[in-house]
Backbone bond lengths (Angstrom), bond angles and torsions (degrees), N, CA, C in turn:
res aa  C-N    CA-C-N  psi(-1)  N-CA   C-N-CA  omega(-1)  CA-C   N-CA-C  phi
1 X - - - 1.452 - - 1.522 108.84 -
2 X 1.325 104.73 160.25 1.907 98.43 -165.47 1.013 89.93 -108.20
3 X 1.476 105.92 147.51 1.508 123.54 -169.95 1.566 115.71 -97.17
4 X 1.336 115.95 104.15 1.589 133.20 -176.83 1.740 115.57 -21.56
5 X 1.195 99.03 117.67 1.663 88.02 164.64 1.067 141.51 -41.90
6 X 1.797 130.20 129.75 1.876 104.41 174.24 1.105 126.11 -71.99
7 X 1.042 139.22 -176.89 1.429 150.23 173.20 1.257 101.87 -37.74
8 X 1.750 125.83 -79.50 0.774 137.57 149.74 1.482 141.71 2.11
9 X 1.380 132.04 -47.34 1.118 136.54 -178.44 2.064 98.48 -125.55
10 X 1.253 116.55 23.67 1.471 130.60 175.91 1.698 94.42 -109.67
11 X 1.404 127.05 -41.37 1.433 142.48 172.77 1.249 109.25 -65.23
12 X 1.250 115.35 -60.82 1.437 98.62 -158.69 1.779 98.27 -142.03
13 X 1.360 132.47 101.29 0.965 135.88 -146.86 2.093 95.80 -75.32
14 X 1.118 119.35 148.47 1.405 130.55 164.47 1.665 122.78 -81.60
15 X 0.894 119.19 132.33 1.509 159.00 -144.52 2.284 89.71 -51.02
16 X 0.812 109.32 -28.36 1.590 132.48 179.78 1.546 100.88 -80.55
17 X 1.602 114.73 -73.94 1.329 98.73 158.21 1.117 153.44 -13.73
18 X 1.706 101.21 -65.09 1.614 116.81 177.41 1.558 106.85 -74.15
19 X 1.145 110.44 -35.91 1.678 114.83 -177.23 1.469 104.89 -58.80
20 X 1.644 121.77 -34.47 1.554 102.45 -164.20 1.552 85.21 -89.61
21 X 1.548 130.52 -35.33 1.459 112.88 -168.95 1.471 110.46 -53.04
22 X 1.218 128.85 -30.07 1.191 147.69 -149.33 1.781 95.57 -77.04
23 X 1.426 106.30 -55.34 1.383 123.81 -178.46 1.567 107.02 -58.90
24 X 1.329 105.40 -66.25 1.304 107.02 179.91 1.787 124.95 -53.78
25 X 1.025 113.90 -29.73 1.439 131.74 140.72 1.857 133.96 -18.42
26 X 1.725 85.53 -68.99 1.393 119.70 -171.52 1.927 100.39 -64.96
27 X 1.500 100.21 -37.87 1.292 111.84 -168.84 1.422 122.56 -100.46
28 X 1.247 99.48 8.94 1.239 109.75 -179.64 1.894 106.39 -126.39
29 X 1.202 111.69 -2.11 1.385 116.44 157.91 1.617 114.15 -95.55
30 X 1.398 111.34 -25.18 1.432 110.56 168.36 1.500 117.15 -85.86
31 X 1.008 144.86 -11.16 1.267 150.74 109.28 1.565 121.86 -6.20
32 X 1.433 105.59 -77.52 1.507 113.60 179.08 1.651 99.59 -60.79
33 X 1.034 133.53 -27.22 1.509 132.91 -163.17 1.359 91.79 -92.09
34 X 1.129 160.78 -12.82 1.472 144.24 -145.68 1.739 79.05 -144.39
35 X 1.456 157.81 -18.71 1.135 173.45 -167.82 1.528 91.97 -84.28
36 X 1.444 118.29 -55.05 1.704 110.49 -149.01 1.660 70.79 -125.99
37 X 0.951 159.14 34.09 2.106 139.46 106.84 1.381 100.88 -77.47
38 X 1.233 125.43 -9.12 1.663 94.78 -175.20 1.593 103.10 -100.98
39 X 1.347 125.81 -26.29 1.342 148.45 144.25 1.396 95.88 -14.28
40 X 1.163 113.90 -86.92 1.914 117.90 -169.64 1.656 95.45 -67.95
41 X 1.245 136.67 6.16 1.925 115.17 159.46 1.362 101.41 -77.78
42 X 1.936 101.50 141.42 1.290 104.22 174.60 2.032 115.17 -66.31
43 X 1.324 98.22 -1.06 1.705 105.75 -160.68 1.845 107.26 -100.03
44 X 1.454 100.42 -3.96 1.377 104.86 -177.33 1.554 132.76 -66.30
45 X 1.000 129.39 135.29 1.482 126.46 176.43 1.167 146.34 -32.33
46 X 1.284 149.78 105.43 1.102 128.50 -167.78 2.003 108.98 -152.41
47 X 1.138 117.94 136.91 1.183 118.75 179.13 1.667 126.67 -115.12
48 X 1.579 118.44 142.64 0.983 111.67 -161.92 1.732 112.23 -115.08
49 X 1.089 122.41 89.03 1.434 114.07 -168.25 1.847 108.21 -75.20
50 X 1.358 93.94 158.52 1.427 112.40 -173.32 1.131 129.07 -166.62
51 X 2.163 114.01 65.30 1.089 125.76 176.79 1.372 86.94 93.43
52 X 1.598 135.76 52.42 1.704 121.57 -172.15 1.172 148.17 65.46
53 X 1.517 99.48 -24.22 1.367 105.24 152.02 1.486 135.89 -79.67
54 X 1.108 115.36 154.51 1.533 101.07 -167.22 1.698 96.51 -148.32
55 X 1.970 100.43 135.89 1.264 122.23 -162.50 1.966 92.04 -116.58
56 X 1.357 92.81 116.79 1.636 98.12 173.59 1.355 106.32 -93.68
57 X 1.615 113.58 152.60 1.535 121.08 -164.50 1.428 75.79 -91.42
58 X 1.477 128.95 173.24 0.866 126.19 149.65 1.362 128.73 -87.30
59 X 1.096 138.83 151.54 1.629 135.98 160.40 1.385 117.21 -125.58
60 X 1.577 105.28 147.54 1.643 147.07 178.96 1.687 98.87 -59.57
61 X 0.881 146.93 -53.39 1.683 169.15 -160.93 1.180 126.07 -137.70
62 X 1.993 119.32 102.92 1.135 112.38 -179.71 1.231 122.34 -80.23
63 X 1.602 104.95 5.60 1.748 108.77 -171.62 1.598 101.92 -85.62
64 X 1.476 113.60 -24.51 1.737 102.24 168.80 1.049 118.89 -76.95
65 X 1.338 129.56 -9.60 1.675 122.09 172.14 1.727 115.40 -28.88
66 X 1.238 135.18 105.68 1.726 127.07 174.83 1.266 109.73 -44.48
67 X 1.150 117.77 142.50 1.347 127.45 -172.63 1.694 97.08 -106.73
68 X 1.461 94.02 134.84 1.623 107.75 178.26 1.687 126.54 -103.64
69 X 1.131 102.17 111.56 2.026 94.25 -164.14 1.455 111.97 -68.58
70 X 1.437 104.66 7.83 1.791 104.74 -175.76 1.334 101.09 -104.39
71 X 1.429 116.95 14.38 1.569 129.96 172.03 1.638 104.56 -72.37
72 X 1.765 113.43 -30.55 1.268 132.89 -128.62 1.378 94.46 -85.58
73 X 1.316 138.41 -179.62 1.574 136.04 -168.24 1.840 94.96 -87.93
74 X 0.433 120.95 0.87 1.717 139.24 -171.79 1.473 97.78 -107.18
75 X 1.019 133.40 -60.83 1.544 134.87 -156.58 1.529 124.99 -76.06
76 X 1.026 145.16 132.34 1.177 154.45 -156.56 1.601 115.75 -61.96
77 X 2.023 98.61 -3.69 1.832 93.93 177.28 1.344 58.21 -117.50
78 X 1.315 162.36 150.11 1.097 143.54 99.78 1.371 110.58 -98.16
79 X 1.157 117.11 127.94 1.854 132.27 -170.82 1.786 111.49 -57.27
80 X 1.938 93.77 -47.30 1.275 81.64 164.21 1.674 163.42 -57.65
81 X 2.015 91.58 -24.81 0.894 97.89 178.45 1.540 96.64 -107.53
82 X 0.833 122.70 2.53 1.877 114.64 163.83 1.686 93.85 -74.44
83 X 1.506 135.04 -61.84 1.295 125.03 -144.35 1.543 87.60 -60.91
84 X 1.464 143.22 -52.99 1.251 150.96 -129.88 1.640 104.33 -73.01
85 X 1.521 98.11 -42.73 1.816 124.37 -171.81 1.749 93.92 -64.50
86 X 1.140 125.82 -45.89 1.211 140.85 -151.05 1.355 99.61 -84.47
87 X 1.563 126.41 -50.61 1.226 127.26 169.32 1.128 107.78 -63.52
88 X 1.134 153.15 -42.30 1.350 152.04 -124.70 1.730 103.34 -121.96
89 X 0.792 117.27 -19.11 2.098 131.83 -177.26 1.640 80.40 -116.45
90 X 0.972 160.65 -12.93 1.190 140.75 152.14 1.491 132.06 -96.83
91 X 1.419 120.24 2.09 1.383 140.98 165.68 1.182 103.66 -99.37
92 X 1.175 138.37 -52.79 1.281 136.26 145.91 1.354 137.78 -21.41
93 X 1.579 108.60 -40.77 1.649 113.86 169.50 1.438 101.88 -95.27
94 X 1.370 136.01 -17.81 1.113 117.47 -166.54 1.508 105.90 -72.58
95 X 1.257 104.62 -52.60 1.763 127.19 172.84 1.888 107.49 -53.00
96 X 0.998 109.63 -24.79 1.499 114.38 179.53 1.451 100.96 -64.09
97 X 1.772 107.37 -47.60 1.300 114.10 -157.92 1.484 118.40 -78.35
98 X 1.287 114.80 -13.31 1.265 153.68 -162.28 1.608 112.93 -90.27
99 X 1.319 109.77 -70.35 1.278 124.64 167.90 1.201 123.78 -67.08
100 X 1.418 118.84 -48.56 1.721 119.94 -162.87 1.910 110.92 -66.40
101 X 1.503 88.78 -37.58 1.863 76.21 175.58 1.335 117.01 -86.06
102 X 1.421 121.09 -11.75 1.437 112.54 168.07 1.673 118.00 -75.12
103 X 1.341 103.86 -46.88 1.892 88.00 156.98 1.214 140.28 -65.19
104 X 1.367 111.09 -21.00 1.886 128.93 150.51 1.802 100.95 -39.13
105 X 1.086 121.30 -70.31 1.146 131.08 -135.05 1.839 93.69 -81.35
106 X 1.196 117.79 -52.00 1.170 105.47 172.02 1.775 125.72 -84.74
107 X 1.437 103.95 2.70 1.420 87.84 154.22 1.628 96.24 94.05
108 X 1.434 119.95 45.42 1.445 151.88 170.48 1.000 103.65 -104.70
109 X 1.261 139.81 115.48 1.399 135.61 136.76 1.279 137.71 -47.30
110 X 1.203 102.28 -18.65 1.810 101.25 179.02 1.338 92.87 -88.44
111 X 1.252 163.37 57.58 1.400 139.59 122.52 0.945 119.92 -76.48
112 X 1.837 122.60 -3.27 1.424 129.78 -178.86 1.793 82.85 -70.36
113 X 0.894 137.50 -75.62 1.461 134.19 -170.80 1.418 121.32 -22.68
114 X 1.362 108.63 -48.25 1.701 118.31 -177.54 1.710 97.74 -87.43
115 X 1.210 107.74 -22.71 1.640 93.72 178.55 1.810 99.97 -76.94
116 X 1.203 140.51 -31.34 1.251 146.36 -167.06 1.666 97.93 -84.81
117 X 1.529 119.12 -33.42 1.374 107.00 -176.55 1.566 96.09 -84.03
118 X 1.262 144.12 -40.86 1.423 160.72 -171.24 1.684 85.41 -45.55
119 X 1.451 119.26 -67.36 1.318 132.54 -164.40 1.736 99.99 -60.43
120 X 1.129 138.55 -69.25 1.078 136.69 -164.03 1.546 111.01 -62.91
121 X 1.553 112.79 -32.65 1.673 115.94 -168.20 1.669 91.56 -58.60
122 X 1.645 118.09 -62.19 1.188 123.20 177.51 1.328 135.76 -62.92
123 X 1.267 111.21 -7.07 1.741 111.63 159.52 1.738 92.51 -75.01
124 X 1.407 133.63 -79.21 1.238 138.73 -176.79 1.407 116.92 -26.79
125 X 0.944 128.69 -43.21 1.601 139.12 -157.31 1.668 89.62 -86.74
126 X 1.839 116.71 -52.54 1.522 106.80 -162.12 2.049 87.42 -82.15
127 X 1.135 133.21 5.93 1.673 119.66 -161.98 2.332 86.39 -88.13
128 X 1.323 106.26 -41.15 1.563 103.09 170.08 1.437 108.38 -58.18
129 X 1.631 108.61 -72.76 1.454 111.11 -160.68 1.386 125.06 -53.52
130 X 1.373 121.95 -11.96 1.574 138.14 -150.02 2.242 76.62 -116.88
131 X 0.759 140.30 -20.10 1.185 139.20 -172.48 1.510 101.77 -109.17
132 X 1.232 138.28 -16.41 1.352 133.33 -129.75 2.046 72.23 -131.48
133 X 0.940 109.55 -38.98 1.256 116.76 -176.58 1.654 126.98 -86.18
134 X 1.010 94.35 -40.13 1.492 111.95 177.42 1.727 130.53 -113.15
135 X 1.435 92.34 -8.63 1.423 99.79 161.78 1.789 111.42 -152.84
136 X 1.110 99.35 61.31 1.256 114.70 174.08 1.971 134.93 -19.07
137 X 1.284 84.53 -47.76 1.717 104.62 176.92 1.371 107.57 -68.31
138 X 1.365 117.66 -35.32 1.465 111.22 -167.78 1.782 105.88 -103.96
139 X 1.010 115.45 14.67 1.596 117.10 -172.14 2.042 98.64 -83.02
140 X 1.307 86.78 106.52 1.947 82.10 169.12 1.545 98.53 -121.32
141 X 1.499 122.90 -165.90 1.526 143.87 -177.35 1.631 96.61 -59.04
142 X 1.896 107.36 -42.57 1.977 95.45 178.25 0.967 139.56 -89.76
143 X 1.718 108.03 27.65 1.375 111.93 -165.56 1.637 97.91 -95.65
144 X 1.053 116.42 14.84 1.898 116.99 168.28 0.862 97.00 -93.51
145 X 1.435 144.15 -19.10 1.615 154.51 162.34 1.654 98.77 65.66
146 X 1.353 104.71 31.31 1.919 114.98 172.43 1.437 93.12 -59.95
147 X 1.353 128.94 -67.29 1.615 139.17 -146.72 1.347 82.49 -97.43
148 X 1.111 152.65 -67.88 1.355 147.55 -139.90 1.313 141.36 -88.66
149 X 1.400 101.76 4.30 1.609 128.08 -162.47 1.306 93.13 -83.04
150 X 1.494 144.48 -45.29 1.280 145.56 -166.33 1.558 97.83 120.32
151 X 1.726 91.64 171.35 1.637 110.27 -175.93 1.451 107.57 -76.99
152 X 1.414 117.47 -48.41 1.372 104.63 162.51 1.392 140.33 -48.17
153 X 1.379 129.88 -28.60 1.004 131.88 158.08 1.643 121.13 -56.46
154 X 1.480 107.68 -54.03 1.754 111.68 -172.41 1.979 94.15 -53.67
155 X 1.352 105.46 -49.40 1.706 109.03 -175.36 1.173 128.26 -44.12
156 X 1.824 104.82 -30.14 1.359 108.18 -178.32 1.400 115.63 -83.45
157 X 1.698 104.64 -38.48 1.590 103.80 178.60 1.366 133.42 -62.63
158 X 2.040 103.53 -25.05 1.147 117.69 -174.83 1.497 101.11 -85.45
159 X 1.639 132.34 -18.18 1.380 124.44 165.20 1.674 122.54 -64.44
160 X 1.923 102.22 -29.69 1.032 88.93 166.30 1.331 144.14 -82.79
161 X 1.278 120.33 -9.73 1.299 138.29 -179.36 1.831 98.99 -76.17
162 X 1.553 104.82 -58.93 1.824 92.88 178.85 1.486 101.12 -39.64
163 X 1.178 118.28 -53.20 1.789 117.12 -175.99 1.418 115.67 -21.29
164 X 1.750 101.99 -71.62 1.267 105.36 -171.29 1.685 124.17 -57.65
165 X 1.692 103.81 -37.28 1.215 113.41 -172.12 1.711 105.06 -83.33
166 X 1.155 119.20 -6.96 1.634 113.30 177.04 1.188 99.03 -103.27
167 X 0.938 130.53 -36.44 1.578 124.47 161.49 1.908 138.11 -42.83
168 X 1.457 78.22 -31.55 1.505 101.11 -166.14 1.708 108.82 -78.41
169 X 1.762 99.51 -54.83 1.213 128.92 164.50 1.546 128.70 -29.62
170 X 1.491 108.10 -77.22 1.709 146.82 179.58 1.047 105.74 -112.52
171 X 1.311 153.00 -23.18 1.456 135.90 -171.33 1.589 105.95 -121.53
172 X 1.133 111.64 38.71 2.067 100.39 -166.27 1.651 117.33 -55.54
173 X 1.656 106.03 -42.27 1.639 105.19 158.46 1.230 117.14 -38.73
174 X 1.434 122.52 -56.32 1.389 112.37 -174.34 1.578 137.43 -80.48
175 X 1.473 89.76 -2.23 1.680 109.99 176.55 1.548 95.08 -73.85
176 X 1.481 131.30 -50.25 0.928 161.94 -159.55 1.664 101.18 -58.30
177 X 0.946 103.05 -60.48 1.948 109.79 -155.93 1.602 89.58 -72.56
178 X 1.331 110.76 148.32 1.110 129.34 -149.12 1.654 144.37 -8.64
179 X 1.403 88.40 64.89 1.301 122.17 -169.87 1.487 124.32 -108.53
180 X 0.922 110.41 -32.67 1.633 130.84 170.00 1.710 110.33 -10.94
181 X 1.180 113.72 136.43 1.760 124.83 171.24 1.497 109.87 -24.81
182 X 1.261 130.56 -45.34 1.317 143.60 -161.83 2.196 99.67 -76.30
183 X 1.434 93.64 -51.92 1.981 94.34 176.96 1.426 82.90 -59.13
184 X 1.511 136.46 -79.84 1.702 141.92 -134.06 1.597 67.64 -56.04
185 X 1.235 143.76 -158.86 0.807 160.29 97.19 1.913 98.04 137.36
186 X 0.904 98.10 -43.93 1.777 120.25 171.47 1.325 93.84 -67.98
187 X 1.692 110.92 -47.00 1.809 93.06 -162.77 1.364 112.03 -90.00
188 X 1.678 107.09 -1.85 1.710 103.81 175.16 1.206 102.72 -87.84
189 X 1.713 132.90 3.65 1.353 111.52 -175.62 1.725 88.42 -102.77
190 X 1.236 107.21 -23.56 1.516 98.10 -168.19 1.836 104.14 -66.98
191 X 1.055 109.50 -55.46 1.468 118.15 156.16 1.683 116.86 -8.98
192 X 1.608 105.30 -73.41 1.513 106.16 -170.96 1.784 97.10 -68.15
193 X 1.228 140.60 -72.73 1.061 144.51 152.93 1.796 115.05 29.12
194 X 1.642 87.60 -75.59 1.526 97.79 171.68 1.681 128.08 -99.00
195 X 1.457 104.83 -2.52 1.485 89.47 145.75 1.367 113.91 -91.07
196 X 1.298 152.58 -23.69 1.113 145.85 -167.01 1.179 99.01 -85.28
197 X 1.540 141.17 -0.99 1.571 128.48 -163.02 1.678 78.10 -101.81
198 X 1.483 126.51 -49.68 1.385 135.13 -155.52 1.657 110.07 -64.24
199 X 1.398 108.78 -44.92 1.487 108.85 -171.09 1.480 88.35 -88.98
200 X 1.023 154.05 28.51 1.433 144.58 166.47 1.323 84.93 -108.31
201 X 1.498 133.60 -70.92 1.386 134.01 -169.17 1.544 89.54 -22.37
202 X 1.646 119.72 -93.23 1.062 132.11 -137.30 1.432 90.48 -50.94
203 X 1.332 114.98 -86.08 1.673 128.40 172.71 2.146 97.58 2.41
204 X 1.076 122.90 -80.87 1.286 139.08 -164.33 1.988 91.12 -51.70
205 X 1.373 134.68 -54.64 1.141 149.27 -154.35 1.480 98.68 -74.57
206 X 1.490 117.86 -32.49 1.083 123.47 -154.43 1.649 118.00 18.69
207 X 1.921 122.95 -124.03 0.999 101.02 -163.92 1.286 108.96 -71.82
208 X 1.010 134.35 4.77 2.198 131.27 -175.37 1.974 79.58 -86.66
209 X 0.913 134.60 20.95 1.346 115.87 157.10 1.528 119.11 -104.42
210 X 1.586 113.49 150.60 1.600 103.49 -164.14 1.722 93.90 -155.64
211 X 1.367 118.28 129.77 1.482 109.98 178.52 1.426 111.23 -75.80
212 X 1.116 116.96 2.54 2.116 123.60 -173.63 1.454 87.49 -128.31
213 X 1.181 118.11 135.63 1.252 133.24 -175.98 1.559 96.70 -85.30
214 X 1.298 121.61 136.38 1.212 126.66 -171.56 1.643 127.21 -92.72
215 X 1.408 103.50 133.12 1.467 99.81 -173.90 1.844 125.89 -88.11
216 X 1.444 102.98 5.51 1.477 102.45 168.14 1.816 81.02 -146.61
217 X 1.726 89.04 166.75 1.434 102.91 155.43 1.901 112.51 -97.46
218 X 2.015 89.23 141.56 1.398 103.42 -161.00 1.829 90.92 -84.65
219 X 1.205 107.34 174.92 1.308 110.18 168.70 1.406 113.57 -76.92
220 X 1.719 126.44 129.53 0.914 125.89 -172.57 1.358 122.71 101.04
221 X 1.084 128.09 -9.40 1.355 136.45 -154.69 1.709 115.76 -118.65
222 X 1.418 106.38 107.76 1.266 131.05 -134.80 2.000 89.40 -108.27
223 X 1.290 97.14 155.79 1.703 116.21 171.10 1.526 112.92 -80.25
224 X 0.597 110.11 101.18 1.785 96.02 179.43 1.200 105.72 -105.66
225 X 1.330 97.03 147.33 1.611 124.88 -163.85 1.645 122.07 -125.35
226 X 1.262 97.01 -30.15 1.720 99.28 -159.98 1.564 89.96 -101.88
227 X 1.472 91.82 179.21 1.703 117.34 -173.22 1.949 110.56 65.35
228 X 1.397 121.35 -118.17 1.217 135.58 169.39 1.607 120.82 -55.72
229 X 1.612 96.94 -23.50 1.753 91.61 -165.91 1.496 92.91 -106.73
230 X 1.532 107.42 -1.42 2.037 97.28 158.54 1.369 125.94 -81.94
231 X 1.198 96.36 19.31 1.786 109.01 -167.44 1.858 101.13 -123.52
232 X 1.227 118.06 -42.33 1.022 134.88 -154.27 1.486 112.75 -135.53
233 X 0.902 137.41 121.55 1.654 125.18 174.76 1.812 110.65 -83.67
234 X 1.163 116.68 -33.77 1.568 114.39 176.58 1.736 95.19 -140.91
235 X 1.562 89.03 86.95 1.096 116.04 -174.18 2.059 112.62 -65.93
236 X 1.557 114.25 -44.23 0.927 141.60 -176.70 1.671 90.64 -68.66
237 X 1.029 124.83 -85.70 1.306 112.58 -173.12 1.978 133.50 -42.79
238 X 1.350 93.42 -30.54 1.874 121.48 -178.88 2.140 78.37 -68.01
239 X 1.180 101.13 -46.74 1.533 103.51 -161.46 2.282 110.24 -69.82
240 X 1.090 91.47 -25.61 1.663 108.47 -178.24 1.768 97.72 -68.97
241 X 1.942 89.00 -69.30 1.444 78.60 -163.56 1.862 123.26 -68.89
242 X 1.242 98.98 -16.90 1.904 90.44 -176.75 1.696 81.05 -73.50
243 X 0.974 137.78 -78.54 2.141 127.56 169.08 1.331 83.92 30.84
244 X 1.544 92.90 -103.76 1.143 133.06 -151.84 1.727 110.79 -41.48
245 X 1.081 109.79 -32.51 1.432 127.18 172.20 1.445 134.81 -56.51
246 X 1.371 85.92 -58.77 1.471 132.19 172.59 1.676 99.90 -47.61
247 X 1.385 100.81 -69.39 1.765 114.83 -170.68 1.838 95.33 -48.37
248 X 0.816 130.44 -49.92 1.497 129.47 175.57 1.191 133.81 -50.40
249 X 1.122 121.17 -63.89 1.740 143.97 131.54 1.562 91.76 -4.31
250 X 1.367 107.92 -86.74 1.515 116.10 -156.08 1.783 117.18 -54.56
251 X 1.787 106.83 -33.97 1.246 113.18 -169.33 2.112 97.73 -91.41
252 X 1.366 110.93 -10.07 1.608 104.59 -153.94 1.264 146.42 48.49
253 X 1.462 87.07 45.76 1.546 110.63 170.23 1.716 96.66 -69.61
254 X 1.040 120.35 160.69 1.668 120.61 175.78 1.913 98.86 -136.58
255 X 1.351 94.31 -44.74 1.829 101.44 -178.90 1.880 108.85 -48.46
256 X 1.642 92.48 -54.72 1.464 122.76 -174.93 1.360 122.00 -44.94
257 X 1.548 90.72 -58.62 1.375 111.15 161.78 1.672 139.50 -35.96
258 X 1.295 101.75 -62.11 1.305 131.30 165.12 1.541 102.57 -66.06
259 X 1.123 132.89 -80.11 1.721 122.55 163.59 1.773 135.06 -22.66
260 X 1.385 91.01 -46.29 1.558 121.32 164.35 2.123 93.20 -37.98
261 X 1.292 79.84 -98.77 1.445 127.84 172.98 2.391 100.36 -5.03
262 X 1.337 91.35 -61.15 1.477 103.99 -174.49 1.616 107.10 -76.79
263 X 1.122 105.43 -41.07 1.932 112.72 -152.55 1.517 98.96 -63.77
264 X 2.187 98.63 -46.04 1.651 99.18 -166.62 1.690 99.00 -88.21
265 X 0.917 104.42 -21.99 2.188 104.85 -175.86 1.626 90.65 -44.35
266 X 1.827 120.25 -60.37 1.108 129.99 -152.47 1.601 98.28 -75.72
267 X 1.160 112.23 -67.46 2.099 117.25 170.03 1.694 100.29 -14.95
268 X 1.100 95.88 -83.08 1.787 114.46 -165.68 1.516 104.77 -35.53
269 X 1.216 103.87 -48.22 1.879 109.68 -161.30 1.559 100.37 -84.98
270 X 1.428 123.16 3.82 1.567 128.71 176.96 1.470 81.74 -79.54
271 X 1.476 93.85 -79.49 1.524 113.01 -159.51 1.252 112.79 -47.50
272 X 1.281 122.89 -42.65 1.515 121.70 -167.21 1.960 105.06 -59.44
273 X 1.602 91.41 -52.06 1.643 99.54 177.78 1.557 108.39 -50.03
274 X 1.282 108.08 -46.91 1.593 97.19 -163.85 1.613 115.58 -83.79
275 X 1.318 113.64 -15.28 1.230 130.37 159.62 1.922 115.13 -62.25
276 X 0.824 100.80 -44.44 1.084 94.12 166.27 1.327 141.67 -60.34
277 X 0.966 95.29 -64.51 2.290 109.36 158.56 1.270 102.84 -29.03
278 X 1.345 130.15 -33.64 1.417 130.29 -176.62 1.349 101.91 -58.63
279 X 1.870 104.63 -73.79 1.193 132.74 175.17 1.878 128.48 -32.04
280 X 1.033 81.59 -11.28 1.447 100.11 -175.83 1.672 103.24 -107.82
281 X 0.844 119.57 -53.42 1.855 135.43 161.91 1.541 108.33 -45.39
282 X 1.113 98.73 -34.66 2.033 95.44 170.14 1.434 114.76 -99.01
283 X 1.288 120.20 -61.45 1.258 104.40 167.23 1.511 135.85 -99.58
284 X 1.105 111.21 19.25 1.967 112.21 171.15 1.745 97.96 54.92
285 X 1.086 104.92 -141.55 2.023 120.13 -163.59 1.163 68.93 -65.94
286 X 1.288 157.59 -118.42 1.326 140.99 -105.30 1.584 107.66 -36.23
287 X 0.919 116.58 -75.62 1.781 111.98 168.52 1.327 135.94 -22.48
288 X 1.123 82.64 -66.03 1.664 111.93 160.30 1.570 112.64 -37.38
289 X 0.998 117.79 -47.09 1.686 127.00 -151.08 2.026 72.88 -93.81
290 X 1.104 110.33 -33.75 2.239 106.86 -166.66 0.821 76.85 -84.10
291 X 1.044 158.75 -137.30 1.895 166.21 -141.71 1.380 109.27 -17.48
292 X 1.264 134.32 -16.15 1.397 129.60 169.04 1.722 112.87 -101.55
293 X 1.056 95.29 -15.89 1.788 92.47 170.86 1.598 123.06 -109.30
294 X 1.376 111.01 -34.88 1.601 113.92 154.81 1.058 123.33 -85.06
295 X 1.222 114.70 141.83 1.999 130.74 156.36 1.357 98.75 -57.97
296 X 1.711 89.44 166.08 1.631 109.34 160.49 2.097 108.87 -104.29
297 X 1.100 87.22 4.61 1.709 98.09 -170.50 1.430 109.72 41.73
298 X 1.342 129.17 11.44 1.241 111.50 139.12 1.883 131.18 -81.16
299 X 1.484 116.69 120.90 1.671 116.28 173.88 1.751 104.25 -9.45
300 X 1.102 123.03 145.23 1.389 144.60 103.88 1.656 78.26 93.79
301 X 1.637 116.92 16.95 1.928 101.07 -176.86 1.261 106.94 -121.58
């Protein structure tokens, strides 16, 4: 953690200070200057999205390509922390995949752990790629929504994991009781179920998909109805929470479960309501007329 400025150098900045602001300055107007000449080349870059797909102009010179500072380890595409997320939710599942049935097989309990980390690396990993692919424009470093999901989220996952591992440890009876091959097995289908309902949502939504529910309609930005969302009206979310469900089931969490079960029932039915009012503000009866004939296939919403 970085250690707060004193008084002292918060007042009146030191000669190092001003020199790098100065730099960073210098280089960031030559930037903008070499940004808007390469702008006016007829050979310059430019891309045309259309529903996620994306048509590159071609160019004569890759050295005029504009350079983007949100590329930068700081910046919201930043490569670095996309490449890192990408390695790291994929070393993670590989080893998930690796480990969890060999402690299955001999009769380890902790593979419920690597099966729960296996499960989460691969919701995360497909929440970029399923965005990165299908809605191109909006794909930054938080669309793995690792860091960005909120504190409640990291709290819940990290409660469930103490679960498994305090369970496993000190509680083995209770890891035990209704846990048997036959529940895991229910909760790995419920699992695929609702990730495959979710990355289809998005996938199907393409760019009309958005992880922040939106407070105006953008230009262009259409209702979609057909495929997954004729089944489901918030298909992505119906798809999170059985996830989320699922992962419990499968690992035999029972506390989790039941917690699971309340936290997102109540989340969803905020959001869904208040999402809606939107939904209704953009499209009038058209909505209206989708919300009265589809479910959300979540219980009691």
């Amino acid at each position: 953690m970085a250690r707060p400025p004193s008084s002292s150098s918060a007042s009146r900045p030191s000669d190092t200070t001003a020199a790098r602001a100065n730099s960073r300055e210098a280089i960031s107007d030559a930037t903008a200057a070499r940004n808007a000449r390469v702008a006016n080349e007829d050979d310059a870059v430019s891309y045309a999205f259309d529903k996620g797909d994306i048509t590159p102009v071609t160019h004569t010179n890759a050295s005029k390509t504009p350079f983007d500072p949100e590329l930068l380890p700081s910046g919201q595409l930043s490569l670095s922390l996309i490449s890192l997320q990408g390695f790291w939710t994929g070393s993670a599942l590989a080893a998930s995949i690796i480990i969890a049935p060999q402690l299955a097989y001999s009769g380890n309990g902790l593979w419920r752990f690597f099966a729960f980390l296996g499960s989460l690396s691969l919701f995360h990993f497909l929440e970029f790629w399923t965005t990165a692919r299908f809605n191109t424009p909006a794909a930054q470093a938080s669309s793995y929504l690792i860091y960005s999901n909120g504190t409640a989220y990291n709290i819940a996952h990290t409660c469930a994991a103490l679960e498994i591992l305090l369970s496993h440890l000190i509680f083995p009876k209770w890891q035990a009781w209704l846990s048997g091959p036959f529940v895991a097995v229910i909760g790995l289908l419920v699992v695929i179920v609702g990730q495959t309902v979710r990355s289809t949502a998005m996938a199907t939504a393409g760019t009309n998909f958005n992880h922040i529910p939106q407070q105006a309609r953008k230009e262009g930005h259409q209702l979609v109805t057909e495929g997954i969302y004729g089944v489901s009206r918030h298909p992505s979310y119906f798809g999170f929470f059985w996830w989320a469900l699922g992962t419990q089931l499968l690992v035999g969490n029972k506390l989790c479960l039941v917690a699971y079960a309340l936290v997102l029932w109540k989340f969803f039915s905020d959001r869904i309501r208040g999402e809606e009012k939107k939904l209704v503000e953009f499209y009038g009866t058209e909505y209206e007329s989708y919300r009265a004939r589809v479910p959300t296939g979540i219980p009691f919403m």
